[in-house]
C-alpha positions as CSV (number, residue, x, y, z in Angstrom):
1,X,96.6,107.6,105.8
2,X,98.3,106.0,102.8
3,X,101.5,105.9,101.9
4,X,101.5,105.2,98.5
5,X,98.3,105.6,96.0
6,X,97.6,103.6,93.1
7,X,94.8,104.9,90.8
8,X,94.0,102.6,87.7
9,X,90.7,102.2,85.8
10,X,89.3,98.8,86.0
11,X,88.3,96.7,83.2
12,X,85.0,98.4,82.6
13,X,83.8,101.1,80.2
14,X,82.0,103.7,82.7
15,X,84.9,103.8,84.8
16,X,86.6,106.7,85.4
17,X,89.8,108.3,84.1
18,X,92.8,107.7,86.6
19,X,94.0,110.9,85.5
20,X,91.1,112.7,85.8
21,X,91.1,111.2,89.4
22,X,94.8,112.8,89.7
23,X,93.9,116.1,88.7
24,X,91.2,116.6,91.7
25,X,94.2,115.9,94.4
26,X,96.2,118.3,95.6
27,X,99.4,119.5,93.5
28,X,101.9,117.9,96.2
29,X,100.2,114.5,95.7
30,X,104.1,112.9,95.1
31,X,102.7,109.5,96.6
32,X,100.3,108.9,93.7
33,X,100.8,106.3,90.8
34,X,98.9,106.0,87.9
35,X,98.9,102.6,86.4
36,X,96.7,101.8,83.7
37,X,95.8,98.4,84.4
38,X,94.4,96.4,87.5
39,X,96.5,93.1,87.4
40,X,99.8,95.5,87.3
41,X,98.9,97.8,90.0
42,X,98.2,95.1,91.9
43,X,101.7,93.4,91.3
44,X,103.4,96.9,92.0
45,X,101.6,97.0,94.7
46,X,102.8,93.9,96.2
47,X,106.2,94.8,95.2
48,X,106.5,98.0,97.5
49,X,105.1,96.6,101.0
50,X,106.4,94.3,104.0
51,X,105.0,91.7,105.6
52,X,102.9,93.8,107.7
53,X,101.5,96.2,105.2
54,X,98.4,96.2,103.8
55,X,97.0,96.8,100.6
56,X,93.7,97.9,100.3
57,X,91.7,98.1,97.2
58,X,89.0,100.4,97.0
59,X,86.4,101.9,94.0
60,X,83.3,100.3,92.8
61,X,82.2,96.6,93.0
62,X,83.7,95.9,89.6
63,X,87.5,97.0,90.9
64,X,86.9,94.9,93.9
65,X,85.7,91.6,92.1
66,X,88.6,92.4,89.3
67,X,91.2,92.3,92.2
68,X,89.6,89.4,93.7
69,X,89.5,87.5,90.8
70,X,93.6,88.2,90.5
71,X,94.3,87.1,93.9
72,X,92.7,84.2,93.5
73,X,94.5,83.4,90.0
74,X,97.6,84.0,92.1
75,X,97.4,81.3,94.6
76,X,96.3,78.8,91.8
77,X,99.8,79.4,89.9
């Protein structure tokens, strides 16, 4: 459903390898991104929609509170 895919590991040790993530796609997989770090897949992210896209961030509780935690350092700058 996704037009573009960003995969990144999160700040956190068990997490798991973007690229390992990659390799389990399909070979045509031309929308996906690797981006080794949260805060600038975020910002790429931001970069590449419209007003009425959405960006959705999904993985474990850690990449959700990480991306939270940049969004809110955002609005306070």
């Amino acid at each position: 459903f996704a037009h573009k895919i960003i995969l990144v590991k999160p700040n956190q040790a068990r997490s798991a390898d973007p690229n390992r993530l990659y390799a389990m796609l399909p070979k045509d997989s031309q929308f996906v991104e690797i981006i080794h770090e949260l805060p600038s897949a975020l910002r790429s992210a931001r970069k590449k929609v419209g007003p009425n896209d959405i960006i959705c961030v999904t993985g474990s509780l850690f990449t959700v509170a990480e991306a939270k935690q940049f969004f809110a350092n955002e609005r306070n700058h």
